[in-house]
C-alpha positions, 0 to 999 in steps of 0.5 A: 084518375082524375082527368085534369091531373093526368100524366103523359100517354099519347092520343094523336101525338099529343101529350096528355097534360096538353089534353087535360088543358084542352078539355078543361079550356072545353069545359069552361067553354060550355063543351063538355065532351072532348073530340078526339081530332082538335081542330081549329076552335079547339087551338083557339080556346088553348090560344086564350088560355095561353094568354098571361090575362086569362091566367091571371084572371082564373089563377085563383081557382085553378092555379095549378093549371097555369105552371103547364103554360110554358110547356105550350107554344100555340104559335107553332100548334097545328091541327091534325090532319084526318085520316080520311074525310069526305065532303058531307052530303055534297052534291055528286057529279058524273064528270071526271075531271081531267088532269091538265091546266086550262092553258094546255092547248092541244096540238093542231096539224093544220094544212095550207094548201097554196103559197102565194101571197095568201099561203105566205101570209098564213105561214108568218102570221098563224105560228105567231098568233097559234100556238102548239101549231103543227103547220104545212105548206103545200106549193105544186110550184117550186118555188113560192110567190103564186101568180107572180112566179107564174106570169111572166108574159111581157109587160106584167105589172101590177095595176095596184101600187107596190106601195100597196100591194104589200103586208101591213107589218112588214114593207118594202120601203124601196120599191123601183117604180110606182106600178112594179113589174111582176119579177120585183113583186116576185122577190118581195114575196119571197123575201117575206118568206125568208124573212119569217122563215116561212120556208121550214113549213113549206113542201115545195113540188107537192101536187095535191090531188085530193083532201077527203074528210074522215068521219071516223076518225074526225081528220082530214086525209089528203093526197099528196103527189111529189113532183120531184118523185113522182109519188103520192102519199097520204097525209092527215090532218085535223084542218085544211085552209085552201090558199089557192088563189083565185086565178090559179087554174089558167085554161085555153079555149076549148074552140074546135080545132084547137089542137090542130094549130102546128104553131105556137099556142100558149095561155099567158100564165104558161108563157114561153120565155124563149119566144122572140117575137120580133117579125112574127105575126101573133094572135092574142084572145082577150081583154082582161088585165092580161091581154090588156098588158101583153098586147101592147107589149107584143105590139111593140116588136111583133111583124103583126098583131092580131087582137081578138076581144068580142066583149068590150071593157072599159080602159080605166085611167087609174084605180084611186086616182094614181094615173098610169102611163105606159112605160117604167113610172120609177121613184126617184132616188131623192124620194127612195133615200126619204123613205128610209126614215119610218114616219116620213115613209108611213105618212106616204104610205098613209095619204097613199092607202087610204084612196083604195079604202074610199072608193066603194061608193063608185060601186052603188047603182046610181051614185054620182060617183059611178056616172062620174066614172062612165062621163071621164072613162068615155073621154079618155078613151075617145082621146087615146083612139084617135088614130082609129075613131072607128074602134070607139063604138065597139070598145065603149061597153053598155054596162055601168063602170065597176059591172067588170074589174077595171083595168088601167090599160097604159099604152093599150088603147094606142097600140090597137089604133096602130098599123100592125095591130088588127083588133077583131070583134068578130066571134072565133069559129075555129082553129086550123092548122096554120090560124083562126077562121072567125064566123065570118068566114074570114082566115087569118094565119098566125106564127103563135097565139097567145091566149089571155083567156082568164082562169077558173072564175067559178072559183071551185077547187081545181082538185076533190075536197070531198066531205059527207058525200059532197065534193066542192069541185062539182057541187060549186060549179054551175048544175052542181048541188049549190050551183056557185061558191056556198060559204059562211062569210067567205070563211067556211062552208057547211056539211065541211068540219074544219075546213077553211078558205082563204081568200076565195069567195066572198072574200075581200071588198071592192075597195080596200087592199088584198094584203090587209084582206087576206091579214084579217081573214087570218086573224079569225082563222088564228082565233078559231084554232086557238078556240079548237085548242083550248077549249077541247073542241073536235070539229067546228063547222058553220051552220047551215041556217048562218050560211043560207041567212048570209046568202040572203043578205048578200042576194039582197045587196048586190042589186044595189050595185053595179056588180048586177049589171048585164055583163059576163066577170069574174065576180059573177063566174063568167055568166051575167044574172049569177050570184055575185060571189067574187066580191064581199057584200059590203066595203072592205071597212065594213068586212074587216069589222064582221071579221074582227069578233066571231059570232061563235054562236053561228058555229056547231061543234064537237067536242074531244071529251065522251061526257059531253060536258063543254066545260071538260076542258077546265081541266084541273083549275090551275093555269101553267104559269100558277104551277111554274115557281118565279112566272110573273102572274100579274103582267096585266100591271104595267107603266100607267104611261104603257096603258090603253083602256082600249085594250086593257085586259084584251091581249089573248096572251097576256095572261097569267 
């Protein structure tokens, strides 16, 4: 039977006369051999025989071929798929792909320990900015808002504008006075926890003893202590983000005989509400911010005050030039009613923040600036002591301004200089049972003593965090393994997989603002654990060599500043010629731009996958919004007038 007038049998579900079309089409083509898969060429060749032209023009020869053509619609003719084929001599691979979209992030059990401005802070912006996030607030208190629930002495306030001190995103428009008092900072942040529900990840009353990094199993194990229960557990989770402030472990002073006073004896941050003391004589021991605030304010009602403060400090006249007085500085109703339109209200705030963004220059060794400062503080003070000359010598100090926090002091330097107030530069020898012995031999005898003798300036946690045989509550402290607060940036430290602090050392400028410091360091936080989600990575801790090149820099610059001068601060852990580490070493413009882009290649990972290929996390090509029918792809299209070339392509979730 001759191949091109066979009739109808069956060969891959094609009828035979289409066959015999196809091999003839083959032949006159040049092939002489018919496959027996037709593919795309093949249909091709049956398309132009198809056609009324080619028909037309071999109909001559072969018109007993052309009656076939109504018979076959090579618009509808597909090829056939084969029974099973492989990619010819294709290089092998010996990574299996895993079945998952590139966008399917991991969930992160993240803990922040610490709800003050710092912990309130992470629990509105990280759920915003991290997604999948698993998030836990630990606050020993119980209630949120930090230092601001806990001081409560007389005359706490914030020596800052509350126009200031507040979220970049969310302000308060109305705050009562210029320099608010501690309660109405109080409300403020826990307003802003209502606000952004920040309650639902917070356990209130929840004490943590210990956080230990598990090798095995690459987590984090804390202890937890109930408050209200009394019990503890264990809890895990894949990152630790100490919020705890900087002040949060208040001490008294460990003189001999201090637990030999039958009086009242309290540290200012533990302060005592009950305690009335009109026609009492009171001790208060020290100078800082807040023995600067309660003294006058005990001054004012106490029988007698005696105020001990070895070391003199200098009694600042304002922060950025927004002059203190003693006494409320209220708004007036006028000014309150004309922020409440949002442009009026931002141009004040703005003319208002940025004199803290330009003040670092009054921090560098030799400048103008600084001697200006020294020159105008020194006539202030002569000015406000002159009931008492005498007091001036021994309150001007011999170390340049800034060498110490500033503390604008309305109100202090006229209250020492009044009758029932002694102040005392004598050094303390002892406590007795009814008051202080100084080692002059002199005794002075006290209703109460109040110690506004400062916090935990080593800045060393106040529980365990061990890691790797290393535990930060010794090994940051002086004589431990680093001696001081060893970080990366004030963002994270060696040999301490995922482990990450918010504002602590190192951690924001001498100038600028704490809310917008602690808003940044927040901002990387969000980019990492958004890297450690998506990108199939385990643990991320920063090298060794990157934090030793930062200590390097950082030794380097502070000399230039006033912050090296001989003087016992916070900045440099009570002992003058340490490390500076209570301060960034550069201006708050300048930290917030090492802040803005990662320098991922400072960092050392592990990943989840056992291939070790760091690009497992590909996952199956597709992205979640590709497999979700009516999900808009092209969001990157929008109004020309909606466009910023600045940001174009840059929004990490915007995309398709």
């Amino acid at each position: 039977m001759r191949e091109d007038t066979a009739e109808s049998t069956s060969m891959h579900g094609t009828t035979q006369p289409m066959v015999r079309l196809i091999k003839v089409v083959q032949r006159r083509a040049g092939r002489s051999t018919a496959p027996s898969i037709y593919g795309a060429s093949d249909l091709s060749l049956i398309r132009l025989w198809s056609s009324r032209g080619f028909c037309d023009r071999v109909g001559q020869r072969r018109a007993h071929h052309c009656p076939l053509m109504p018979r076959i619609n090579p618009n509808i003719l597909l090829p056939l798929p084969p029974k099973s084929q492989a990619p010819l001599n294709y290089p092998k691979s010996n990574l299996k792909l895993e079945d998952h979209c590139i966008d399917d992030l991991r969930k992160l059990r993240v803990a922040v320990i610490g709800a003050g401005l710092s912990g309130i802070s992470a629990g509105i912006l990280l759920p915003a900015k991290v997604p999948n996030i698993d998030l836990t607030i630990f606050e020993k208190n119980q209630d949120v808002s930090g230092t601001w629930l806990e001081n409560i002495y007389p005359g706490v306030r914030c020596d800052i504008p509350a126009h200031v001190y507040q979220s970049t995103f969310s302000p308060n428009t109305q705050w009562s006075e210029r320099f608010a008092q501690g309660p109405e900072i109080r409300d403020y942040w826990q307003a802003q926890a209502r606000k952004h529900d920040v309650y639902r990840y917070i356990k209130l009353g929840h004490r943590i003893e210990f956080a230990e990094w598990e090798e095995k199993e690459s987590n984090w194990v804390v202890k937890v202590h109930d408050l209200k229960t009394d019990e503890t557990s264990d809890e895990k989770f894949d990152f630790v983000i100490l919020a705890i402030g900087r002040f949060n472990r208040w001490k008294l002073p460990d003189y001999p005989g201090v637990d030999e006073f039958k009086g009242v004896l309290r540290h200012t941050s533990d302060w005592d509400p009950t305690f009335e003391p009109k026609g009492k004589t009171v001790a208060v021991i020290g100078n800082g911010a807040s023995g600067i605030q309660v003294t006058p304010a005990l001054q004012k009602t106490a029988k007698h005050v005696g105020h001990y403060a070895r070391n003199p400090t200098w009694i600042a006249t304002s922060w950025a030039g927004d002059e203190r007085i003693d006494g409320p500085q209220p708004y007036s109703e006028e000014q309150r009613e004309s922020f409440n339109d949002p442009e009026t209200y931002l141009k004040f705030r703005k003319e208002l923040e940025v004199k803290y963004w330009r003040r670092f220059k009054a921090m560098l060794r030799g400048s103008e600036e600084n001697a200006g400062m020294r020159e105008t503080f020194i006539e202030i003070m002569k000015k406000r002591t002159e009931g008492k000359p005498e007091l001036l010598a021994g309150l001007i100090p011999d170390f340049a301004p800034h060498c110490r926090r500033l503390t604008p002091g309305p109100g202090y330097l006229e209250a020492i200089t009044q009758d029932n107030v002694e102040f005392i530069q004598t050094k303390i020898k002892r406590f007795t049972e009814t008051g202080i012995e100084t080692i002059d031999g002199n005794h002075r005898e006290y209703d109460a003593i109040f110690c506004a003798t400062g916090a935990n300036i080593d800045l060393a946690p106040p529980f365990s965090v061990k890691s790797r045989g290393i535990d930060l509550k010794d090994a940051w402290k002086p004589g431990g393994v680093f001696g001081f607060p060893y970080t990366y940036l004030g963002l994270a430290t060696p040999g301490f997989p995922n482990l990450l602090i918010l504002a602590g050392a190192h951690a924001t400028g001498p100038s600028g603002t704490v809310p917008h410091s602690v808003e940044t360091q927040l901002t990387y936080y969000a980019k990492l654990l958004r890297k450690v989600s998506s990108q199939g990575i385990k643990t991320i801790v920063p090298s060794k060599k990157a934090a030793d090149d930062f200590i390097e820099y950082s030794d380097a610059f502070f000399p230039k500043t006033v912050l090296t001068d001989n003087c016992s601060s916070w900045n440099n852990g009570g002992r003058p010629g340490a490390r500076i580490h209570g301060l960034w070493p550069g201006s708050a413009a300048h930290i917030t731009i090492v802040r803005r882009d990662p320098r991922w290649e400072d960092w050392e990972y592990e990943y989840i996958t056992d291939s070790g290929n760091r690009f497992a996390y590909f996952g199956n090509g597709y992205t979640k919004r590709e497999t979700e029918p009516g999900a808009d792809l092209t969001t990157y299209l929008k109004l020309p007038s909606e466009i910023n070339l600045k940001d174009l392509h840059e929004s990490w979730w915007d995309l398709p």
